[in-house]
Structures are given as C-alpha cells and as structure tokens.
N, C-alpha and C positions, 0 to 999 in steps of 0.2 A: 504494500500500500504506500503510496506516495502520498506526499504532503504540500499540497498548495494553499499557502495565504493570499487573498485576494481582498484588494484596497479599494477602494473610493467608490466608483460609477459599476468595475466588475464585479464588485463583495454586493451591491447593492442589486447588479442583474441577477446572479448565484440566487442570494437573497428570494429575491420575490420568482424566479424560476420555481426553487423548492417547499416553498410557500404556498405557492399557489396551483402548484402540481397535487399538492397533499393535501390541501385546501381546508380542513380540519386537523385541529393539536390539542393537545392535553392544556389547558391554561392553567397554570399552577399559581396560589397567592398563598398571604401568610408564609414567609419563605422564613421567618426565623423560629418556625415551630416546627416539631412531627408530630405525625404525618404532616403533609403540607395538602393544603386544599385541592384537589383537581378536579375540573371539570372540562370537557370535551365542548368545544368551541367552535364552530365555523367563522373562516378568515373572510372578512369579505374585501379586502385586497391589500395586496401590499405596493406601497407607491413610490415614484420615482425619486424619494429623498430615503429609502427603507423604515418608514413607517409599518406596521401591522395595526389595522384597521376593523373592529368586531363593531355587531350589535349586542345591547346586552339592557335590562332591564335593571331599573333603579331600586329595585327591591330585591334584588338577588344580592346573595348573601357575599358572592364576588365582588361590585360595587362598596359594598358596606368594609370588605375588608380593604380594596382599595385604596379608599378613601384614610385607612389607617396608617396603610405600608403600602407604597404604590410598587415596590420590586414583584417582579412577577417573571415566573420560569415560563417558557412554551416550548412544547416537545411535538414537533411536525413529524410524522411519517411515511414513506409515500409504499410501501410494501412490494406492492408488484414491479418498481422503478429501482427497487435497495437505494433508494433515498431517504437520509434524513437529516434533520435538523435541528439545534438546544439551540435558543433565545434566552440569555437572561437581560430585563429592560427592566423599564418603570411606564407604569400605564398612566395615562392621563383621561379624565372621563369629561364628553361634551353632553352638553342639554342644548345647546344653540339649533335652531332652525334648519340653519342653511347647512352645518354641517351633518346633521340627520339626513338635509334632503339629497344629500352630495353621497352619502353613504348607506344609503336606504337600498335596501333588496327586498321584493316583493317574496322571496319566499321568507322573511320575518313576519310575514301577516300572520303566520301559525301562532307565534304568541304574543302578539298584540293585538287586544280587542279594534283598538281605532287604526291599524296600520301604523304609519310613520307620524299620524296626528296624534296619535296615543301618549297621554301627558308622561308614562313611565320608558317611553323608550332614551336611552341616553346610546353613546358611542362612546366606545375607548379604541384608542390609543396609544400603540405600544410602541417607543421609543428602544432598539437595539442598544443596551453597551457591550456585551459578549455575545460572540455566534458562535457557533462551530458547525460544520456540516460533514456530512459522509456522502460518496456518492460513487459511480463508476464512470468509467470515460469513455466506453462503449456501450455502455448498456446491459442490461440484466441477463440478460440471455448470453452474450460471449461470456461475461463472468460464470456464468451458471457452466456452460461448455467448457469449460479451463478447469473447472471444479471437478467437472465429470472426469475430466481427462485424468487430472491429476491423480484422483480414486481410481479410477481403473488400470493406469501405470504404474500406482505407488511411488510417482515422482512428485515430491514437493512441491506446492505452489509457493511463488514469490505474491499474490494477490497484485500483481502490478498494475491490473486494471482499475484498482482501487483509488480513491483519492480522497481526502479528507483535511480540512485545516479552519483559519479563523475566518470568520467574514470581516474587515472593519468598514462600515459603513461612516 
C-alpha cells in the first residue's frame, strides 16, 4: 500500500469524490466520552471549499450535543469501491433560510412535517481538520484479482494497488 498526501484543490476533489460516492457515514459527537454517539447520516454534499453539508432536525439529540462540543468524527464507506474515509471536524449548525433552501433535498420531506418550511429543520456543517482516506488506484476488482492471484500462488502480495494518506483541505 502506498501513501499519498494530497493538498489544497486535490485533498478537497479526493474529499468530496469519496464522500459522495459513499454518500452516507457514521456521524459521531460527544467525542470526549465512551461510547461516543453515532448515528448514520446522509451527506447531502460536499462543496468546492471541502465543506460536508447534512440535514438534520433541531430536536435530535445530535444538534443538542452539538451545540455543547461541536468536534464531530465521520466515518464514510463506500464497500463495493474498498473506499473509505475518517473526518474529524467541528460542525456548525444553520436555521437561516437561504441556507436551508441552498441545501434542501426533497427526499428530507420523510421527516419533516412542513418540508424545508418546517420551523425544526436546521443544516450543519462540517468543517474538515483531519482526513485520512483509503482507496485503490485501479479499482476493486484488479485489487480483488491480485488477491486471488496471490492465494492461489502462495506469492505475497505487496497490496500496491492500495493507497491511503491525509487529505488537507
């Protein structure tokens, strides 16, 4: 497995590439207690400055924690791709308008009564300070074939298809 760190504009394509490929993560808060809270979260996108971007309800117990300790872990995976991705940031939560209606997905209508007018919908906002990712650089299936190969030679794998390092965004 090779090790690429990747800076600025490429940490931040990486970024929203495996983000948004895996499109749901574990959103984890409370980060200086065990267990830590986790709840499964769909992204609804991540944006050209590496922002991660949720809808989420002002009476979820996520919100409330929040708003105490805004570090928050996120654990993307994309399973069938052997992609993944840790995020640890700090969230920021919006009630404003226009960023609702910027960030609004019509499949949140499932838990909000009024849709995006729904006085409890808010957005957060997840700010990257650590990433790390895992991935392959041809894709799942040559990896998978190299694996095979290797099991059935009894020749070592070096995993060189493999690649894994920091994001900084």
């Amino acid at each position: 497995m090779s090790t690429e760190n990747l800076h600025s504009q490429e940490a931040v394509k990486k970024l929203k590439e495996l983000s948004e490929s895996a499109r749901t993560c574990m959103f984890c808060t409370e980060l200086s207690t065990l267990p830590n809270n986790a709840r499964p979260m769909s992204l609804q996108e991540c944006d050209q400055e590496g922002n991660l971007w949720f809808i989420s309800s002002s009476d979820s117990n996520k919100n409330f924690e929040i708003k105490d300790d805004n570090r928050v872990q996120l654990y993307f995976m994309n399973n069938g791709s052997s992609e993944y991705l840790s995020i640890f940031g700090k969230a920021y939560i919006y009630t404003d308008k226009n960023t609702i209606e910027d960030k609004w997905s019509s499949f949140a209508n499932a838990w909000f009564e009024e849709g995006k007018d729904d006085p409890k919908v808010t957005i957060i906002r997840v700010t990257p300070d650590e990433t790390y990712y895992w991935d392959t650089k041809a894709g799942k299936f040559v990896s998978m074939v190299t694996f095979i190969a290797s099991a059935v030679t009894g020749i070592k794998t070096d995993n060189s298809d493999g690649v894994e390092g920091n994001l900084t965004v």
